[in-house]
C-alpha positions in Angstrom: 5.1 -21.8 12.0 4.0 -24.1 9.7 0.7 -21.9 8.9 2.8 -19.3 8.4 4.9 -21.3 5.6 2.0 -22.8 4.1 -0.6 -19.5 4.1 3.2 -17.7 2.5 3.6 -20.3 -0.2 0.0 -20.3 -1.5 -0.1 -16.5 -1.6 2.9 -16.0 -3.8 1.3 -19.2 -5.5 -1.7 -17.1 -6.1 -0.1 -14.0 -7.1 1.7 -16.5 -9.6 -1.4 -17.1 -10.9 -2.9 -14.0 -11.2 0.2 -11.8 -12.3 -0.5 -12.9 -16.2 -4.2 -12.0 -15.8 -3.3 -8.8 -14.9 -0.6 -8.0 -17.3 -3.2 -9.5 -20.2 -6.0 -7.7 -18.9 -4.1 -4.4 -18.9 -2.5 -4.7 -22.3 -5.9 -5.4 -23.9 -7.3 -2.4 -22.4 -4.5 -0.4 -23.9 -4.3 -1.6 -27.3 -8.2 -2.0 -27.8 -9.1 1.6 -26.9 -7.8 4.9 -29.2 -6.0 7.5 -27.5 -9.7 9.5 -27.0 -11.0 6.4 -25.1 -8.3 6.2 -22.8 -8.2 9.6 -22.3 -11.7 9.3 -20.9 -10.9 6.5 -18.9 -8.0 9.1 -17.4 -10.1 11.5 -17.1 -13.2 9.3 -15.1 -10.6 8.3 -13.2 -9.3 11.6 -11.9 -12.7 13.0 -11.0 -13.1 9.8 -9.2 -10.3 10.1 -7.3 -9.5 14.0 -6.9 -6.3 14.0 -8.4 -5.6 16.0 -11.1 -2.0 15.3 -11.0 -2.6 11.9 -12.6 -4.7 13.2 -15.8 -3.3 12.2 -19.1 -3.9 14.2 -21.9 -4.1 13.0 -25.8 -0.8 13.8 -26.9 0.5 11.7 -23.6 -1.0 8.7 -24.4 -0.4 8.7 -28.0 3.4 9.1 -27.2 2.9 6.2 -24.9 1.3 4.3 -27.5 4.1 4.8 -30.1 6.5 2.7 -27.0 3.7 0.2 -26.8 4.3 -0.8 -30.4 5.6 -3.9 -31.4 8.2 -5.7 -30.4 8.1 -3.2 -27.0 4.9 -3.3 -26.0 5.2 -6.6 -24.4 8.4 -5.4 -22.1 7.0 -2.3 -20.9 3.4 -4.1 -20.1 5.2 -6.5 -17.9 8.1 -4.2 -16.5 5.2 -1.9 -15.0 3.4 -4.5 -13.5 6.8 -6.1 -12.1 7.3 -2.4 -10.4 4.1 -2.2 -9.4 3.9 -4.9 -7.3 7.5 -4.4 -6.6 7.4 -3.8 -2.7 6.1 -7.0 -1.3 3.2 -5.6 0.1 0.8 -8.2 -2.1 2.1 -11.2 0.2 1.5 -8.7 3.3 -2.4 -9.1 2.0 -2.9 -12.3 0.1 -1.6 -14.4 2.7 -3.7 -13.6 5.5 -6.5 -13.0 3.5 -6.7 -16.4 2.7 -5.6 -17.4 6.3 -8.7 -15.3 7.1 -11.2 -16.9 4.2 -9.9 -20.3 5.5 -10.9 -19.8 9.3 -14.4 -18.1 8.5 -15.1 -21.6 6.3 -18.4 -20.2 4.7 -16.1 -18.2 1.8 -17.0 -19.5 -1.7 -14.3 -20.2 -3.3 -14.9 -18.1 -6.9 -16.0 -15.5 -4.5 -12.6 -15.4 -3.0 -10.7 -15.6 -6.0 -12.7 -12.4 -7.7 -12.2 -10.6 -3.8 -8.9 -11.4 -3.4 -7.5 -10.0 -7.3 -10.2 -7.3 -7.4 -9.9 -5.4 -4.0 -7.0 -7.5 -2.4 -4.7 -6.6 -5.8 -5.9 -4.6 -8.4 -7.2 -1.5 -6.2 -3.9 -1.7 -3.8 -1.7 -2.1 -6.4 -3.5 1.4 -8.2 -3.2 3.4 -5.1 0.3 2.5 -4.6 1.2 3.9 -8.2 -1.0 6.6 -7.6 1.3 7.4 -4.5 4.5 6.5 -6.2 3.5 9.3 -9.3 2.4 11.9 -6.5 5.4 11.4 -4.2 7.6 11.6 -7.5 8.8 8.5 -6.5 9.1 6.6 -9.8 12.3 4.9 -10.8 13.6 5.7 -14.4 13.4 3.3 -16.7 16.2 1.9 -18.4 15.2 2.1 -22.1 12.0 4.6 -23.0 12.0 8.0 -21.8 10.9 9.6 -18.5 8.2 11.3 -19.4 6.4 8.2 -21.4 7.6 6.0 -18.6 5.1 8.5 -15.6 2.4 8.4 -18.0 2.4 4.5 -18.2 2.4 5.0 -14.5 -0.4 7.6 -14.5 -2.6 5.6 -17.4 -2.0 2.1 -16.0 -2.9 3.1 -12.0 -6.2 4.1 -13.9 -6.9 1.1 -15.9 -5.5 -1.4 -12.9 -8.4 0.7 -11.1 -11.0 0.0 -13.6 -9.9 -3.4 -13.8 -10.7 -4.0 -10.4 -13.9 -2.1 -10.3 -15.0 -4.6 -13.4 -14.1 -7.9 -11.3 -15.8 -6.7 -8.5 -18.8 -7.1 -10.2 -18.4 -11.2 -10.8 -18.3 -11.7 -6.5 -21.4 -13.3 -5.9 -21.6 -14.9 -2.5 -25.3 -15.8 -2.5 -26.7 -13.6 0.1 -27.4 -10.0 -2.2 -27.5 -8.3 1.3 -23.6 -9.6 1.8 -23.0 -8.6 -1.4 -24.5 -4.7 -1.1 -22.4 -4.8 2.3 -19.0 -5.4 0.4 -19.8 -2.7 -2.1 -20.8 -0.1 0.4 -17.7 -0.5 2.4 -15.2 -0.9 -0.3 -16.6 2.8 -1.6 -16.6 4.1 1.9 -12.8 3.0 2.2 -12.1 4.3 -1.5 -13.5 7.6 -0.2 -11.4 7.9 2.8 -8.3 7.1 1.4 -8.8 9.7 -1.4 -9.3 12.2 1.2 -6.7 11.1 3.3 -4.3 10.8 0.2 -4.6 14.8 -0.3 -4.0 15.6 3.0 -0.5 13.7 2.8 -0.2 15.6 -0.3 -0.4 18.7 1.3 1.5 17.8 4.2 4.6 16.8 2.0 4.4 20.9 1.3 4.3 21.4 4.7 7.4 22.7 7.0 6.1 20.4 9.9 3.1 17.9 10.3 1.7 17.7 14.0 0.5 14.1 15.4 -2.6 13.9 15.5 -2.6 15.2 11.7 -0.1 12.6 11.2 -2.3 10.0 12.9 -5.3 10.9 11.1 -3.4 10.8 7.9 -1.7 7.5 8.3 -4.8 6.2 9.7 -7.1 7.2 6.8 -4.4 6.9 3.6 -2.3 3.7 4.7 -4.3 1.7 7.2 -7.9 2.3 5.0 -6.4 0.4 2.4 -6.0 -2.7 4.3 -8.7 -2.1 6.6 -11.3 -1.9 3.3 -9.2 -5.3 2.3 -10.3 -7.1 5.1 -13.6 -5.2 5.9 -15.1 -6.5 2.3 -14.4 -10.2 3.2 -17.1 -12.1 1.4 -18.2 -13.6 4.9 -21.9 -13.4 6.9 -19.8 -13.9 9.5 -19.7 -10.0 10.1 -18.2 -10.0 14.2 -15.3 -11.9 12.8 -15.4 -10.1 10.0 -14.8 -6.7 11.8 -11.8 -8.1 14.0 -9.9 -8.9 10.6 -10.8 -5.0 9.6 -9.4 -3.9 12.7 -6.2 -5.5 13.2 -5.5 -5.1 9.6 -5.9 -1.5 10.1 -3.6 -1.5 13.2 -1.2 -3.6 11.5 -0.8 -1.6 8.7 -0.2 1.2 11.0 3.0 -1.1 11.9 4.1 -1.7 9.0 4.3 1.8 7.7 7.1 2.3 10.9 9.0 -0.4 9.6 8.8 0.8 5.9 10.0 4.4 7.5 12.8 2.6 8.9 13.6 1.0 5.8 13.8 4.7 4.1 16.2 5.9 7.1 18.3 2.8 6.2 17.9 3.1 2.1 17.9 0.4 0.1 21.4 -1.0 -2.2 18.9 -3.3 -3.7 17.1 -0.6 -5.3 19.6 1.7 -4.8 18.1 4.3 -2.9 20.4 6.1 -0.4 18.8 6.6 2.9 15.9 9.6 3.1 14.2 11.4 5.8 10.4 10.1 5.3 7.9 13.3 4.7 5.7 13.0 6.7 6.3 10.8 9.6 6.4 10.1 13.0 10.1 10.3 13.0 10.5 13.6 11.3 7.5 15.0 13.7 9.6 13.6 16.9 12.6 15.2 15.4 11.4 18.7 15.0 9.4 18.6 18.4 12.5 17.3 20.1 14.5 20.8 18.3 11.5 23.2 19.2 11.6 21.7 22.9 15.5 22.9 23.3 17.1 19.7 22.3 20.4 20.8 19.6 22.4 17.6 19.5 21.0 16.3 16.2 22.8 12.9 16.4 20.5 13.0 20.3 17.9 14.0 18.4 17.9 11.1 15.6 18.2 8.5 18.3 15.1 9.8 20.5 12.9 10.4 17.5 14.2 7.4 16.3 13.1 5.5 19.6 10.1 7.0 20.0 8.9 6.4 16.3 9.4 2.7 17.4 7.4 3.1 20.5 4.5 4.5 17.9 4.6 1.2 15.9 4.7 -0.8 19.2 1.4 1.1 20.4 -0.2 -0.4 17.0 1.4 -3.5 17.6 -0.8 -3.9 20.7 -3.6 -2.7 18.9 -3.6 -5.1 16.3 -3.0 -8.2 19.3 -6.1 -6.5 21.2 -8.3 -7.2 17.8 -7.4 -10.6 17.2 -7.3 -11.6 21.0 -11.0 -11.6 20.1 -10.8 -14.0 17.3 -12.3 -17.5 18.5 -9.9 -20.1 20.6 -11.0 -22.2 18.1 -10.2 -20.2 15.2 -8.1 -23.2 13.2 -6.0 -20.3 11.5 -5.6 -18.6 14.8 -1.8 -19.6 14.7 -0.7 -18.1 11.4 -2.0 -14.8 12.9 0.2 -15.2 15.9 3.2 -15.9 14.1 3.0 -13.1 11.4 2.3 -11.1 13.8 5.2 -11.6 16.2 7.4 -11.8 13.3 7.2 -8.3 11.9 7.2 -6.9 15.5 10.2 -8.7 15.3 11.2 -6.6 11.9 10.4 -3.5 13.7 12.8 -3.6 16.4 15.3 -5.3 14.1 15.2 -2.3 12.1 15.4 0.0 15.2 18.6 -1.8 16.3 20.3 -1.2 12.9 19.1 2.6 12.1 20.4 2.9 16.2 24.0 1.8 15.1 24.5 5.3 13.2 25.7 4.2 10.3 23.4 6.1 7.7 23.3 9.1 10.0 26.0 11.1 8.3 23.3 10.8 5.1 20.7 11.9 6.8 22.2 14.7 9.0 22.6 17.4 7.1 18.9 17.1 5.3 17.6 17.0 8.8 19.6 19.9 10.1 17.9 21.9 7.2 14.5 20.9 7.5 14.8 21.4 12.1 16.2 25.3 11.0 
């Protein structure tokens, strides 16, 4: 527990640290290049990527410009980066990463420190905007218009992108083998989840998404990004190395069930009413469970609601199966055990509340539409 507290403290301690960088780093970008530079820079980025839903034309960024002007510029710069990194997930990463950089104990630290903001936070943070634009998913903003507001999104997940790309240049671990290894994996995992990414897109148009399409999905969009996390760890201690990349993918895998429960629940915070995720496990169970016979939709919640949990259990295992392997003498070993057993503890914590029924009534009549 006290692992857990420390290894927690010194990653929002880091993202302390590095939040101005980013926000500087990203406001020079904008207001050095002309609207035909960063158009480029759009445009590179969507043939990157595959996504021609995030390209932003002239016109765009010139009205997005006009916002940027003084005295705004400096609000809207920092309100993006205070969405972007809105969810949490950061800690999720930069506390076990440095957990992980501490155990291995050959990490240079300026390696770490370029790893952990370049592929640990900038490249997350882009494809979680990406998502966020794709899914339609962005929250108005309170003073500039809509339309300005997704192109900030759409430009910024582009220049976050770059920005990481750029830092990853400055890791330097000393071994150039070690350093070719963390490129070629970090590309392979930018790959996949690009490829995985527009098979959720085309799912979301879908009517129903079978499992092993929804496996293959979550494993490839949401579990890749971690997994490439942990897989590029500036380490020559490659076994270990490979446990961190699997149980990060596993774990990842968990904590997508518990952020599907969180959307069954809805948020007040944010206030967001409860949804129906699209896809899911839970919305695949519930339209199984209607094809099989099943017509009780309130019996049919509960069951798909149950057996979603047993899905994030299964990775639950997973991820203890990878890091079983880690050394007995692993000094962080323990952080890992309690972080672990904690949001296995979240999981069914959220189970028990979506159980009590409470948001069903919001949720019923979607589902009854999408099960006809």
């Amino acid at each position: 527990m006290f692992q857990a507290k420390e290894y927690n403290k010194r990653a929002k301690e880091f993202w302390k640290n590095k939040q101005p960088q980013l926000t500087e780093e990203l406001r020079q970008i904008l207001v050095s290049n002309t609207d035909l530079q960063l158009a480029k820079l759009s445009k590179d980025f969507v043939r990157q990527t595959g996504f021609k839903e995030l390209i932003c034309s002239v016109d765009e960024i010139h009205e997005l410009k006009e916002v940027l002007e003084n005295p705004n510029e400096k609000f809207v710069i920092n309100d993006f980066v205070n969405y972007a990194t809105r969810t949490g997930f950061l800690t999720v990463v930069i506390a076990p990463a440095l957990a992980a950089a501490d155990g291995l104990g050959d990490v240079r630290e300026e390696a770490m420190n370029e790893w952990l903001y370049s592929i640990g936070i900038c490249l997350p943070v882009s494809a979680d905007v990406c998502d966020s634009v794709m899914d339609k998913e962005v929250m108005k903003h309170p003073s500039i218009p809509e339309r300005t507001w997704i192109t900030c999104h759409k430009l910024c997940a582009a220049i976050v992108f770059q920005i990481g790309m750029e830092h990853i240049k400055n890791i330097k671990t000393g071994d150039e083998n070690l350093d070719k290894r963390i490129i070629d994996r970090l590309n392979k995992g930018v790959e996949k989840v690009c490829e995985k990414q527009k098979m959720d897109c085309e799912a979301k148009n879908s009517t129903y998404v079978d499992l092993p399409t929804l496996e293959e999905i979550y494993d490839g969009k949401i579990c890749e990004i971690e997994a490439t996390v942990f897989g590029t760890l500036p380490s020559a201690k490659t076994n270990i190395v490979r446990v961190f990349e699997e149980g990060a993918r596993f774990f990842a895998g968990e904590l997508q069930v518990v952020d599907d429960f969180e959307d069954l629940l809805g948020d007040t915070n944010l206030q967001k009413p409860p949804e129906i995720p699209n896809p899911s496990f839970f919305l695949t169970y519930c339209i199984d469970l209607w094809r099989s016979g099943r017509r009780d939709t309130e019996d049919i919640i509960r069951e798909a609601a149950r057996k979603s949990w047993e899905k994030g259990n299964e990775y639950h295992e997973e991820v203890m199966n990878a890091f079983s392997r880690l050394p007995k003498e692993f000094k962080t070993k323990p952080f890992f055990e309690v972080t672990l057993w904690y949001y296995n503890k979240v999981l069914i914590d959220r189970l028990n509340r979506f159980l009590k029924g409470k948001t069903y009534p919001q949720i019923k009549d979607r589902l009854s539409k999408l099960l006809q």
